[in-house]
PQR file of N, CA, C, O and H, with PARSE charges and radii, in Angstrom:
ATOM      1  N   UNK A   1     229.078 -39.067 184.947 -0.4000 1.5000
ATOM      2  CA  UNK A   1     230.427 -38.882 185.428 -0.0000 2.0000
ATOM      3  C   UNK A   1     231.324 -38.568 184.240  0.5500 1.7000
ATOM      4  O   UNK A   1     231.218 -39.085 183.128 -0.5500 1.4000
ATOM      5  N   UNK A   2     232.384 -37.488 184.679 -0.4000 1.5000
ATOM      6  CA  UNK A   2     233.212 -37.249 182.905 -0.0000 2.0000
ATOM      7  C   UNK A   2     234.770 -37.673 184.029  0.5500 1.7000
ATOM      8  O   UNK A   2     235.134 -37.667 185.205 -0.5500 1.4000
ATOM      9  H   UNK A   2     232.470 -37.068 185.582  0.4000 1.0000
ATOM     10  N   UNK A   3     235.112 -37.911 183.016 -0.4000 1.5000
ATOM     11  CA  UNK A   3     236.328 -37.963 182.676 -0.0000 2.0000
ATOM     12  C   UNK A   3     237.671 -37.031 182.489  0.5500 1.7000
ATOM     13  O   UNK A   3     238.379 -37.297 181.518 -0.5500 1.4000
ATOM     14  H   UNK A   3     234.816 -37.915 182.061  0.4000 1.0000
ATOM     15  N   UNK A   4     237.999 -36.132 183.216 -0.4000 1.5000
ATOM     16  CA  UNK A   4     238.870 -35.005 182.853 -0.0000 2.0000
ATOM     17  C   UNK A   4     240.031 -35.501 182.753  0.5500 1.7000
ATOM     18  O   UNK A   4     240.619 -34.975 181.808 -0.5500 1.4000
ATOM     19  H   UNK A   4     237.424 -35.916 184.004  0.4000 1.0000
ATOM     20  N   UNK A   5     240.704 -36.336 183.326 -0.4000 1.5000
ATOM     21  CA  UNK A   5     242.212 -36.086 183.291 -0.0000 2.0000
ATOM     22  C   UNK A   5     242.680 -37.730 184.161  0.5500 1.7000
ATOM     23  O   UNK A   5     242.318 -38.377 185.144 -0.5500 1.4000
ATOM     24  H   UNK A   5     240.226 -36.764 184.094  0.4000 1.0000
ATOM     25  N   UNK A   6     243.684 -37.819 183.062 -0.4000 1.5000
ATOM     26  CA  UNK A   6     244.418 -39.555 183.525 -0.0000 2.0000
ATOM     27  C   UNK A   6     245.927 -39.831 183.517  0.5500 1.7000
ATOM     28  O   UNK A   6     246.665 -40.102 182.570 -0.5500 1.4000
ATOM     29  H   UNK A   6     243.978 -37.293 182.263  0.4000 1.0000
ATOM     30  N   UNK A   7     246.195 -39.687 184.849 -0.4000 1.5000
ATOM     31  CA  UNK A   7     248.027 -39.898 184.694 -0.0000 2.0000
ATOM     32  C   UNK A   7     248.619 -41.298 184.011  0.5500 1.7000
ATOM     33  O   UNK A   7     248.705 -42.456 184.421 -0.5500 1.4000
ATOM     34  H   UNK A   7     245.596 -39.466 185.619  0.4000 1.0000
ATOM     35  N   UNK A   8     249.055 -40.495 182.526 -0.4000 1.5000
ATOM     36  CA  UNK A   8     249.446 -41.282 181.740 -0.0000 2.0000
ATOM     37  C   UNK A   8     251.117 -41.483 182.251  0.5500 1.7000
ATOM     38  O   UNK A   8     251.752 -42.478 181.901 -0.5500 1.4000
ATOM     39  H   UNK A   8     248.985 -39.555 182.194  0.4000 1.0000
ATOM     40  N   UNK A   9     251.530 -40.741 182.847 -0.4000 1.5000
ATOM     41  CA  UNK A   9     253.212 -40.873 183.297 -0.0000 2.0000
ATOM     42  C   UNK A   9     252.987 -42.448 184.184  0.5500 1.7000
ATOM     43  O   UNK A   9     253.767 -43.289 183.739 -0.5500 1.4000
ATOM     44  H   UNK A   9     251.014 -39.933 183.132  0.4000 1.0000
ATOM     45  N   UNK A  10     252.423 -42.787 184.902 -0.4000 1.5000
ATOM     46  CA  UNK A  10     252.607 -43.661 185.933 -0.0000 2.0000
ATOM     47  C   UNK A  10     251.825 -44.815 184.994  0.5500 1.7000
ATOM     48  O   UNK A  10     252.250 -45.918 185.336 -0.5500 1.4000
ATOM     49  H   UNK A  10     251.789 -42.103 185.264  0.4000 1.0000
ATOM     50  N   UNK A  11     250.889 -44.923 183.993 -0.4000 1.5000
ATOM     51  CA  UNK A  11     249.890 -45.645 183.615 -0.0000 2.0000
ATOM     52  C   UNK A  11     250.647 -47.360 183.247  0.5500 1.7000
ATOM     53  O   UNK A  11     249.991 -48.316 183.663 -0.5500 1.4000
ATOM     54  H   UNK A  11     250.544 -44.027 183.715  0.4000 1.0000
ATOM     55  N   UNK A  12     251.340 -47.517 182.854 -0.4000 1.5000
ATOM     56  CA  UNK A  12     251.918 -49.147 183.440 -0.0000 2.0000
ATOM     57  C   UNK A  12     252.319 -49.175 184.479  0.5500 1.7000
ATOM     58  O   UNK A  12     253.334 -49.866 184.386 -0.5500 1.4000
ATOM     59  H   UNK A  12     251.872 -46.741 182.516  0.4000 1.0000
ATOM     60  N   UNK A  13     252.218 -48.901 185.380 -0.4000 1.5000
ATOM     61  CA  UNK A  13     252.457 -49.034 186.552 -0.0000 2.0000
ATOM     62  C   UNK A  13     251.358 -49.270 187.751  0.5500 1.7000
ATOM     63  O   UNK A  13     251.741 -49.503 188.897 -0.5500 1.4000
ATOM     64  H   UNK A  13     251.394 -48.340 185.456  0.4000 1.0000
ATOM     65  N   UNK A  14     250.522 -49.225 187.544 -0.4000 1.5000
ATOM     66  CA  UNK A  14     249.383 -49.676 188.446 -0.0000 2.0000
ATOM     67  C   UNK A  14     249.044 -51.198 188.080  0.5500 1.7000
ATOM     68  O   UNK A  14     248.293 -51.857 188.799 -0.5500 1.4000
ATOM     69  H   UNK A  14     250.210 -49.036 186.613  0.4000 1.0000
ATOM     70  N   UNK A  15     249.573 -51.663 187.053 -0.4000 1.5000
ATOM     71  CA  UNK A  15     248.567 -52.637 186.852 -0.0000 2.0000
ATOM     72  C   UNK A  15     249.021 -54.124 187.894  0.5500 1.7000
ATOM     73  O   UNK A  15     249.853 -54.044 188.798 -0.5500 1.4000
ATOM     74  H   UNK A  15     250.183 -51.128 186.470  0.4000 1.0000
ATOM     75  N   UNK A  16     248.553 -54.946 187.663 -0.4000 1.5000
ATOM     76  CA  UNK A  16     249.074 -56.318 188.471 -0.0000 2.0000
ATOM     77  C   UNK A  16     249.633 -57.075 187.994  0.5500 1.7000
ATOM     78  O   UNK A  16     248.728 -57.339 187.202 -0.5500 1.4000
ATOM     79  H   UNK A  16     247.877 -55.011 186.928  0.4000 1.0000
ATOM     80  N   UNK A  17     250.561 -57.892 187.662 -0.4000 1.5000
ATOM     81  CA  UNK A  17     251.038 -59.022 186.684 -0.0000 2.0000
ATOM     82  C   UNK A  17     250.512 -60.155 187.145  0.5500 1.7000
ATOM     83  O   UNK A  17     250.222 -60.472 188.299 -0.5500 1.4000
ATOM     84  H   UNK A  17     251.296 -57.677 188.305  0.4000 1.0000
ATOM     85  N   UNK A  18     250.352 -61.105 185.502 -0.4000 1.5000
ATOM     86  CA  UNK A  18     249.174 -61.822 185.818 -0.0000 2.0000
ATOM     87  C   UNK A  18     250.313 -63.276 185.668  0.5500 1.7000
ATOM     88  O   UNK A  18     250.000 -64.406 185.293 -0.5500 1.4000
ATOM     89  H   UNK A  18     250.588 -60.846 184.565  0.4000 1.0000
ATOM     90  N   UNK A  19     251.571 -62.821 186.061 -0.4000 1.5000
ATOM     91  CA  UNK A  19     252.780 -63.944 186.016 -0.0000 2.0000
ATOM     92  C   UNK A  19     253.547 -64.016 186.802  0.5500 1.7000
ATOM     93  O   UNK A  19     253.633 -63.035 187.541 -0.5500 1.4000
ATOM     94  H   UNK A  19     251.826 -61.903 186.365  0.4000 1.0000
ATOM     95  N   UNK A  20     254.406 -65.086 187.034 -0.4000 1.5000
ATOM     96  CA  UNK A  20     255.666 -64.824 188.030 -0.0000 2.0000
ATOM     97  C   UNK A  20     256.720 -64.364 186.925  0.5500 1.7000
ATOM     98  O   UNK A  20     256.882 -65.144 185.986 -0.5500 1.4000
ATOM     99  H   UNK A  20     254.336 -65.883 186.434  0.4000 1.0000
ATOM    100  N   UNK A  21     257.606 -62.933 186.941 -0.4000 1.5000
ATOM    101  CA  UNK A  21     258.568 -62.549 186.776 -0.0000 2.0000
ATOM    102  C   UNK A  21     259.143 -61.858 187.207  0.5500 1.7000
ATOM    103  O   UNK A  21     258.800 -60.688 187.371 -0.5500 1.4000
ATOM    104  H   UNK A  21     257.475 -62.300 187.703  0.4000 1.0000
ATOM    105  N   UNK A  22     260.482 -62.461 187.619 -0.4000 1.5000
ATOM    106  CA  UNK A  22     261.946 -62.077 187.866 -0.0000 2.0000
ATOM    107  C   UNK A  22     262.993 -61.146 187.515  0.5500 1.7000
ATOM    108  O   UNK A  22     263.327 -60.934 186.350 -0.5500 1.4000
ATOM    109  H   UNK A  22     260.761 -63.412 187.485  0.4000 1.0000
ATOM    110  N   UNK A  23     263.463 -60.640 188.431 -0.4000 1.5000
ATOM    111  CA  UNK A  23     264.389 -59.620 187.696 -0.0000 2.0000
ATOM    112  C   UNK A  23     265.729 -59.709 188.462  0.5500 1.7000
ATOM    113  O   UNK A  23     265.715 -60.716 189.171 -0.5500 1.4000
ATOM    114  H   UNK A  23     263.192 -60.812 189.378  0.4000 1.0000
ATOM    115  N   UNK A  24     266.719 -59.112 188.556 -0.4000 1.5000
ATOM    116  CA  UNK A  24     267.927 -58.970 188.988 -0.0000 2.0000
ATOM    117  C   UNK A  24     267.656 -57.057 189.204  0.5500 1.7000
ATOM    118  O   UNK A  24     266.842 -56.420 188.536 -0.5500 1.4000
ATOM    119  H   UNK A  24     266.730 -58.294 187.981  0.4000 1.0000
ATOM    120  N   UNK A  25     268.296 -56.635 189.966 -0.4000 1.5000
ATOM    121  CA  UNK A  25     268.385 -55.135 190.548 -0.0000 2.0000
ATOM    122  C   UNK A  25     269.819 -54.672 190.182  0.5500 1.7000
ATOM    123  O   UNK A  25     270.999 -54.978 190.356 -0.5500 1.4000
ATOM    124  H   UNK A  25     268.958 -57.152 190.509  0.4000 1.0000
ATOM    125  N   UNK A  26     268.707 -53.382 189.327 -0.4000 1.5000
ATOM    126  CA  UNK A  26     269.799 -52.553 188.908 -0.0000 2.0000
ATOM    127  C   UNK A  26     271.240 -51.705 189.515  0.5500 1.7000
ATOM    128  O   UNK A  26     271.497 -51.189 190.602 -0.5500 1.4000
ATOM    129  H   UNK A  26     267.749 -53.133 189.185  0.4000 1.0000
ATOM    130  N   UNK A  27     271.801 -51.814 188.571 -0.4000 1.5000
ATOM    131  CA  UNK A  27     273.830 -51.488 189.570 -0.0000 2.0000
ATOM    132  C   UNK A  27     273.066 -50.432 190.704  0.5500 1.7000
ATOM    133  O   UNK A  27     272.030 -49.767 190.714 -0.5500 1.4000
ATOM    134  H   UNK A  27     271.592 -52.233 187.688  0.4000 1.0000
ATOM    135  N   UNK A  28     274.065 -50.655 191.531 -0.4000 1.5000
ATOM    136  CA  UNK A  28     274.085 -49.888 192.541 -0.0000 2.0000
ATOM    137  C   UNK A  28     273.444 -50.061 193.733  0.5500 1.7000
ATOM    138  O   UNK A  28     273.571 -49.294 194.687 -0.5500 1.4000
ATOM    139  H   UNK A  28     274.906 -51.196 191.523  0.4000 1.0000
ATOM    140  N   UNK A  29     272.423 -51.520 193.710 -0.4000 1.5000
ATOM    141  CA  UNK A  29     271.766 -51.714 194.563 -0.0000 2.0000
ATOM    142  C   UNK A  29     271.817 -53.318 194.661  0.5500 1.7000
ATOM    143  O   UNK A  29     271.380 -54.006 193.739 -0.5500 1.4000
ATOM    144  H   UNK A  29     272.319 -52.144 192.935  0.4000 1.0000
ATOM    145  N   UNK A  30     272.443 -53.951 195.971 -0.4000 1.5000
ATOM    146  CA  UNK A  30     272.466 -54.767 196.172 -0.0000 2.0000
ATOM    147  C   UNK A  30     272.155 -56.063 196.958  0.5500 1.7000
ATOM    148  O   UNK A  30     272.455 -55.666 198.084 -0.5500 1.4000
ATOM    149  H   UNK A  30     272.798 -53.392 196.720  0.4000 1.0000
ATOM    150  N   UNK A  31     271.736 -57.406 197.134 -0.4000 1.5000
ATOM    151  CA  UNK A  31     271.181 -58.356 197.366 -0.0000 2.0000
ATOM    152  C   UNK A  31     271.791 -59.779 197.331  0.5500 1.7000
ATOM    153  O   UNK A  31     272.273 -60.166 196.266 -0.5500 1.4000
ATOM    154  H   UNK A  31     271.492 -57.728 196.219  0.4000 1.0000
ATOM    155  N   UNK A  32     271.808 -60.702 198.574 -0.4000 1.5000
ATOM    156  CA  UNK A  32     272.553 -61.640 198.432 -0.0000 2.0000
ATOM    157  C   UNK A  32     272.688 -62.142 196.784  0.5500 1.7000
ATOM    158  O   UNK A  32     272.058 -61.954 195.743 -0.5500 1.4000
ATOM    159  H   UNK A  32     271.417 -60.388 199.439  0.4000 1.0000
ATOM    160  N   UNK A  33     274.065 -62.995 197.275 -0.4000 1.5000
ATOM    161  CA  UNK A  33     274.354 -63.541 195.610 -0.0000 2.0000
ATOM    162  C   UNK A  33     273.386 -64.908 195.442  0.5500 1.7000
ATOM    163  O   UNK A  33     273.220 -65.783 196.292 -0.5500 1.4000
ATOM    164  H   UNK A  33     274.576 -63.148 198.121  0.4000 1.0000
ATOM    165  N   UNK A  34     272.726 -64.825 193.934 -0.4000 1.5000
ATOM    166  CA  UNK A  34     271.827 -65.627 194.033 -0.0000 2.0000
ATOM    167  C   UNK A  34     270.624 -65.317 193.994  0.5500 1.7000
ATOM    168  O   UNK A  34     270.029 -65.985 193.148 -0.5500 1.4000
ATOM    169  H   UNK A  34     272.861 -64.115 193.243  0.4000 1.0000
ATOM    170  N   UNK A  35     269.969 -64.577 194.549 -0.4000 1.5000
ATOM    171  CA  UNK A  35     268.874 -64.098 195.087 -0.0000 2.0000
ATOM    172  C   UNK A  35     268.604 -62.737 193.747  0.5500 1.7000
ATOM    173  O   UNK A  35     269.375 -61.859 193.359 -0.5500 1.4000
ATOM    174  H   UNK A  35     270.452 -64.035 195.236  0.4000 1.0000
ATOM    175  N   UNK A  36     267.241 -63.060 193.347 -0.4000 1.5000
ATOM    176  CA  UNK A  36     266.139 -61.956 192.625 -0.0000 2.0000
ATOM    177  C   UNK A  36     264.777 -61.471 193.326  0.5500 1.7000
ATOM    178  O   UNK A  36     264.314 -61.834 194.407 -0.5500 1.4000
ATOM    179  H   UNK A  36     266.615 -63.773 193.663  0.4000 1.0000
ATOM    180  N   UNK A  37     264.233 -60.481 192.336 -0.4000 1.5000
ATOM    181  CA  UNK A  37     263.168 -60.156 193.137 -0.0000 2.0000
ATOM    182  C   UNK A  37     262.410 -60.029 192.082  0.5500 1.7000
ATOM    183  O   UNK A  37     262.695 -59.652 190.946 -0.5500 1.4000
ATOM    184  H   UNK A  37     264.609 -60.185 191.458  0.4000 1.0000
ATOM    185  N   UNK A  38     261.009 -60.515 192.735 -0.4000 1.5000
ATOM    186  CA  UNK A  38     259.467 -61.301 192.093 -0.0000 2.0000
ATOM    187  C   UNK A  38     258.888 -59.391 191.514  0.5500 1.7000
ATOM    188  O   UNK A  38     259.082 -58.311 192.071 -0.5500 1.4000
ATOM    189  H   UNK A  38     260.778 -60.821 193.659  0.4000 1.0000
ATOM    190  N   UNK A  39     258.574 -59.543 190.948 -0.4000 1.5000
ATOM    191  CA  UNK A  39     258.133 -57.822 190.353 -0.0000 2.0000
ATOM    192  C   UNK A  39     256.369 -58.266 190.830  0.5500 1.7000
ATOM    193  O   UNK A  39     255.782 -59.318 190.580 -0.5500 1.4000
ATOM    194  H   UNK A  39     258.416 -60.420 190.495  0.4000 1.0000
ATOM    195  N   UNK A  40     255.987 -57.364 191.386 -0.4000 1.5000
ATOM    196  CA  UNK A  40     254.239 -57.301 191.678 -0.0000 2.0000
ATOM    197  C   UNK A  40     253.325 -56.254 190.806  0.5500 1.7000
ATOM    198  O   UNK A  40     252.097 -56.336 190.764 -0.5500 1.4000
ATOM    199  H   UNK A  40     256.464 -56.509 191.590  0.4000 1.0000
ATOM    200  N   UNK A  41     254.244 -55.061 189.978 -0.4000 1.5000
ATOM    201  CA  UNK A  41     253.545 -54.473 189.797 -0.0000 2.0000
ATOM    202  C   UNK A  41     254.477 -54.409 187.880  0.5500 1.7000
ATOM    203  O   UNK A  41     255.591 -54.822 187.561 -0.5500 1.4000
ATOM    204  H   UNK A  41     255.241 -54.995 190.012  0.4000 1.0000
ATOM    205  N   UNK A  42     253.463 -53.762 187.081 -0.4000 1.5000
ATOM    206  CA  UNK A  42     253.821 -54.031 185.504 -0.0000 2.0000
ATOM    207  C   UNK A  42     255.183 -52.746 185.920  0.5500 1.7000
ATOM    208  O   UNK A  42     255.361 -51.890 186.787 -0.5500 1.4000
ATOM    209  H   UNK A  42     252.558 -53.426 187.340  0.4000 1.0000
ATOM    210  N   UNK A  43     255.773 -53.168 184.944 -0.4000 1.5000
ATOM    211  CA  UNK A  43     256.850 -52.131 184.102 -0.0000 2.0000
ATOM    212  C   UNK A  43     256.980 -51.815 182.868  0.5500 1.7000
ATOM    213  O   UNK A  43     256.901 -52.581 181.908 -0.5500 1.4000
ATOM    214  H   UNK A  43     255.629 -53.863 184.240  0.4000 1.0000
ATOM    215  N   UNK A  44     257.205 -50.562 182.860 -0.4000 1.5000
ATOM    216  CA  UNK A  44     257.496 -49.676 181.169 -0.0000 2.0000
ATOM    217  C   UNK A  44     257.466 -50.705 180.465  0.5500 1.7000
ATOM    218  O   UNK A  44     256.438 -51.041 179.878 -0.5500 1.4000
ATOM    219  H   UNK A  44     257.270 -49.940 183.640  0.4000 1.0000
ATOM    220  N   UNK A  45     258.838 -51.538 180.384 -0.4000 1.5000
ATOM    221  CA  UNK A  45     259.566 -52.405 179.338 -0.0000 2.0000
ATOM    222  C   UNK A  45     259.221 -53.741 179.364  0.5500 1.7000
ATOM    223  O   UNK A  45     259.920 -54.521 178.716 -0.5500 1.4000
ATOM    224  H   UNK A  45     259.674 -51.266 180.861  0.4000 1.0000
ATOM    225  N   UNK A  46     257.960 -54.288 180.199 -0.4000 1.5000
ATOM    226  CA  UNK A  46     257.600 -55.482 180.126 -0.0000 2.0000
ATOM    227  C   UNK A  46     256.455 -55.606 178.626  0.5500 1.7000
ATOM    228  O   UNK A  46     255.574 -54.797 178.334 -0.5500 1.4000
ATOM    229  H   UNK A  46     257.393 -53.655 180.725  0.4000 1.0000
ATOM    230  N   UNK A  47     256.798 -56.762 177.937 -0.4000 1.5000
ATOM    231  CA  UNK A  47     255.704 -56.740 176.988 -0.0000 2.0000
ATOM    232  C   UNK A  47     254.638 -57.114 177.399  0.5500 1.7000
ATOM    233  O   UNK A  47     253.864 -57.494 176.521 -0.5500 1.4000
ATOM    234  H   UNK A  47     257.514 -57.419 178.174  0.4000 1.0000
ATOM    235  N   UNK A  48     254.233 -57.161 178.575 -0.4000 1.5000
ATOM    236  CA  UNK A  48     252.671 -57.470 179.011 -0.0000 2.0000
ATOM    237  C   UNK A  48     252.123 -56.261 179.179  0.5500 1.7000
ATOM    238  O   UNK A  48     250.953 -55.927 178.993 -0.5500 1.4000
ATOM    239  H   UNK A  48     254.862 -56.852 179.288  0.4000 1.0000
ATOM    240  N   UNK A  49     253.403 -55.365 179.686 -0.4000 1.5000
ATOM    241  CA  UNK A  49     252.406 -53.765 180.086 -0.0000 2.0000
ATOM    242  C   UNK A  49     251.290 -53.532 179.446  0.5500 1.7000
ATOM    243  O   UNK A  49     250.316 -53.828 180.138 -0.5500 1.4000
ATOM    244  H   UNK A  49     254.354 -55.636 179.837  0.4000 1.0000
ATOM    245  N   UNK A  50     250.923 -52.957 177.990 -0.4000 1.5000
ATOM    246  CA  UNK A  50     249.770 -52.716 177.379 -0.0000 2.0000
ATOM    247  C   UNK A  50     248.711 -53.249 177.757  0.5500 1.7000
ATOM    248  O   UNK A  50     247.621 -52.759 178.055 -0.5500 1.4000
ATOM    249  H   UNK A  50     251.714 -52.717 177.429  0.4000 1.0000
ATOM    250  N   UNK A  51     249.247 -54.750 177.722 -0.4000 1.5000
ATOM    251  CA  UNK A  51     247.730 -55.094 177.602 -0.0000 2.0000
ATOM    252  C   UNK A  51     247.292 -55.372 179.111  0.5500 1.7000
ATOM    253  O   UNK A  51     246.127 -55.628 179.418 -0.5500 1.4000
ATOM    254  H   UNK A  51     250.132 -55.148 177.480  0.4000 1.0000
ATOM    255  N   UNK A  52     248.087 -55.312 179.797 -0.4000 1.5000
ATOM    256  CA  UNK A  52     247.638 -55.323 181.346 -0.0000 2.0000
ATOM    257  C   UNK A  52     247.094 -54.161 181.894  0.5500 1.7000
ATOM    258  O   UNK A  52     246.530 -54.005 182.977 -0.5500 1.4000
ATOM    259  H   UNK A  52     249.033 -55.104 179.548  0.4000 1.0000
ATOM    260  N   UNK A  53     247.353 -53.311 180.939 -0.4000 1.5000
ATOM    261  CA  UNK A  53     247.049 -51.854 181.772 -0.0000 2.0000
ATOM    262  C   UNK A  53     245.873 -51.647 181.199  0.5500 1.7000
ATOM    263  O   UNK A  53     245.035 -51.128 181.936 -0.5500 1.4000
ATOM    264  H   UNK A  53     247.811 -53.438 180.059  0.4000 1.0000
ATOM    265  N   UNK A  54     245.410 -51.995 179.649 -0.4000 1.5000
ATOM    266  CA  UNK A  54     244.146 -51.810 179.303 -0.0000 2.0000
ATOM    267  C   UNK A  54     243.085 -52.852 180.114  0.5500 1.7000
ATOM    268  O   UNK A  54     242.056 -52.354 180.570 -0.5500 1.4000
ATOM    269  H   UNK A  54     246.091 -52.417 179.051  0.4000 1.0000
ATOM    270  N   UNK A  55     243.272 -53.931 180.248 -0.4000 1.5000
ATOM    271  CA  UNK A  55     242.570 -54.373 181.205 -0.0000 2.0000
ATOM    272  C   UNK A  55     241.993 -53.980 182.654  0.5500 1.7000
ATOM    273  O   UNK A  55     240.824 -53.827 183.009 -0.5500 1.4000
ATOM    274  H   UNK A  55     244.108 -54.336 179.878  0.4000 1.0000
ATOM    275  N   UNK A  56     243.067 -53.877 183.298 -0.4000 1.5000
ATOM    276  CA  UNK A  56     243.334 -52.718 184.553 -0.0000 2.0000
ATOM    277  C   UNK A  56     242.190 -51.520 184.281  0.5500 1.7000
ATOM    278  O   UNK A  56     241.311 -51.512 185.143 -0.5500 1.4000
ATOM    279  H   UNK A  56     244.017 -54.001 183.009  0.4000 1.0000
ATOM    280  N   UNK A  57     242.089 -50.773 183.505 -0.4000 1.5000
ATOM    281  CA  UNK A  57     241.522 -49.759 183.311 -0.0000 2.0000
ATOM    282  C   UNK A  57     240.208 -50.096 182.707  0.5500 1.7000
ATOM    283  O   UNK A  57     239.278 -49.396 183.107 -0.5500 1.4000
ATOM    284  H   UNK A  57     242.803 -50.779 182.805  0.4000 1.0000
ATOM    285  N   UNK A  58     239.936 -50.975 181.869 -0.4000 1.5000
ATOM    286  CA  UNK A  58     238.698 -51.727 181.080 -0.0000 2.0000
ATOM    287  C   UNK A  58     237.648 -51.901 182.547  0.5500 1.7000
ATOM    288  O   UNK A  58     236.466 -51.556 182.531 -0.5500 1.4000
ATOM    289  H   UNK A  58     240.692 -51.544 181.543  0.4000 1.0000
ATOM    290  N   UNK A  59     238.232 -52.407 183.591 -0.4000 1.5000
ATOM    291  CA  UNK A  59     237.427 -53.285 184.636 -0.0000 2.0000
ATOM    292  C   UNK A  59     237.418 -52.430 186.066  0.5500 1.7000
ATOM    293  O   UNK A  59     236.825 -52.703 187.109 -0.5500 1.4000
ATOM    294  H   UNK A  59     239.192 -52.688 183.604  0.4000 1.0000
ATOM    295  N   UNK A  60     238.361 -51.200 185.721 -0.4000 1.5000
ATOM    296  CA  UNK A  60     238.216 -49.547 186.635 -0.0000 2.0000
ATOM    297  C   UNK A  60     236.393 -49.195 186.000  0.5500 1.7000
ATOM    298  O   UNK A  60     235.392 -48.965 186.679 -0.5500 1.4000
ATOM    299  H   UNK A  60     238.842 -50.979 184.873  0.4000 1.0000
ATOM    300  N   UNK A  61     236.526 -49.272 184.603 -0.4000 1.5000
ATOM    301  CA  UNK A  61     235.515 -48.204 183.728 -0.0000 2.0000
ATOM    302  C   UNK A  61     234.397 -48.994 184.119  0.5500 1.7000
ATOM    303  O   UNK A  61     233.543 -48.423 184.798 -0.5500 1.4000
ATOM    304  H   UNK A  61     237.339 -49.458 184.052  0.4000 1.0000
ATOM    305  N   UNK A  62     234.169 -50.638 183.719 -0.4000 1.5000
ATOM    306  CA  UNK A  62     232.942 -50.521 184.229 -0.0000 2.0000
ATOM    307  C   UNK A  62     232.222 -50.794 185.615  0.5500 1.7000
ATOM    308  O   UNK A  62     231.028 -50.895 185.897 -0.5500 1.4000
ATOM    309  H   UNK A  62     234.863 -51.101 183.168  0.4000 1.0000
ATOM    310  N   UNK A  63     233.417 -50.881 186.406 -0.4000 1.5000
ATOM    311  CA  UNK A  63     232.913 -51.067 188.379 -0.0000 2.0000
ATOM    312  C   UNK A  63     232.219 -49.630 188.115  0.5500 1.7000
ATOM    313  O   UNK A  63     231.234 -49.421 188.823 -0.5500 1.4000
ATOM    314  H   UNK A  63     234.387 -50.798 186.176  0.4000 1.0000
ATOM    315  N   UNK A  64     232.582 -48.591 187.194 -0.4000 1.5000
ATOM    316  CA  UNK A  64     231.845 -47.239 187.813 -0.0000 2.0000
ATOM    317  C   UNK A  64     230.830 -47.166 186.910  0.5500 1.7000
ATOM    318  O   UNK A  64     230.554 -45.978 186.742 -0.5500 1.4000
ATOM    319  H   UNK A  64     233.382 -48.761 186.619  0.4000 1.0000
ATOM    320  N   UNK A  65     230.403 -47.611 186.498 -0.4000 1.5000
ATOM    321  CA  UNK A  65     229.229 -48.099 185.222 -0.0000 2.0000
ATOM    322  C   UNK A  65     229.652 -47.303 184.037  0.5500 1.7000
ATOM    323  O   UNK A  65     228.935 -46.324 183.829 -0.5500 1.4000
ATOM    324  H   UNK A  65     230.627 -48.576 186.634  0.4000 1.0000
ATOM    325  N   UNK A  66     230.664 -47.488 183.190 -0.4000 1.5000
ATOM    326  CA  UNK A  66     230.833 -47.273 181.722 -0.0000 2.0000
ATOM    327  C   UNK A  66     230.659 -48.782 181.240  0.5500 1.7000
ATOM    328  O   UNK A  66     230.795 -49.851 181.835 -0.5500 1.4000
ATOM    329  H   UNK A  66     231.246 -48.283 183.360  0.4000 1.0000
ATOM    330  N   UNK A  67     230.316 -48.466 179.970 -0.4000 1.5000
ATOM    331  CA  UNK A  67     230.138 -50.067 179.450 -0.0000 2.0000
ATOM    332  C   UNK A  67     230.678 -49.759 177.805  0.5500 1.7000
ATOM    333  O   UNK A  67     230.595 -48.741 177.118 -0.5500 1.4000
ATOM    334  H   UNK A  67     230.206 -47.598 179.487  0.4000 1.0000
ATOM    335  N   UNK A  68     231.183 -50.940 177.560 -0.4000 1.5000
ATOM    336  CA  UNK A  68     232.406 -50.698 175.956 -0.0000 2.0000
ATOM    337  C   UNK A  68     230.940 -50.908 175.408  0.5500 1.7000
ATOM    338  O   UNK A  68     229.823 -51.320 175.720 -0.5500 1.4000
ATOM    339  H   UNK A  68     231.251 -51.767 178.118  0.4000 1.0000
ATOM    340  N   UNK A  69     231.878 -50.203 174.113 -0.4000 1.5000
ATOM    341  CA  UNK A  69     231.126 -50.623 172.833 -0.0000 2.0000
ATOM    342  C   UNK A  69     231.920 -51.920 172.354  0.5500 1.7000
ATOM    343  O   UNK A  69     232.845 -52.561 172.852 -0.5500 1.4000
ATOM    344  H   UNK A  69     232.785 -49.868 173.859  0.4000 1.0000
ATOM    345  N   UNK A  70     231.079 -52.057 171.033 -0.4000 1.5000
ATOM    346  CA  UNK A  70     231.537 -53.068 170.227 -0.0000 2.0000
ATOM    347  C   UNK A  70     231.813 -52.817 169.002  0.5500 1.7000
ATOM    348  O   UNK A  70     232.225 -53.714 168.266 -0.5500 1.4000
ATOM    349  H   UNK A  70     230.326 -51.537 170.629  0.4000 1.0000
TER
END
């Protein structure tokens, strides 16, 4: 199996967070006072992105049988 091509535009964005975090919603969009919303999926600017997404993708590669080196 090869490998041609990987949408790097969306690539933190698939992954899962492996935490509960919170956010507040950006101007223009609004929600009782008080009230946030639980994020389910990584973002750009979270410092977990990287390494969630290499994981994410580490455990894509070998369900299809790639296996890392060392």
């Amino acid at each position: 199996m090869a490998l041609k091509h990987w949408d790097i535009t969306g690539a933190f964005m698939t992954a899962n967070i492996d935490a509960d975090i919170y956010m507040d919603l950006p101007p223009g969009y609004h929600l009782p006072p008080g009230k946030t919303i639980k994020l389910q999926k990584s973002l750009y600017w979270l410092r977990q992105s990287p390494g969630l997404f290499h994981y994410t993708l580490e455990v894509w590669l070998v369900n299809y049988g790639f296996t890392p080196v060392n």
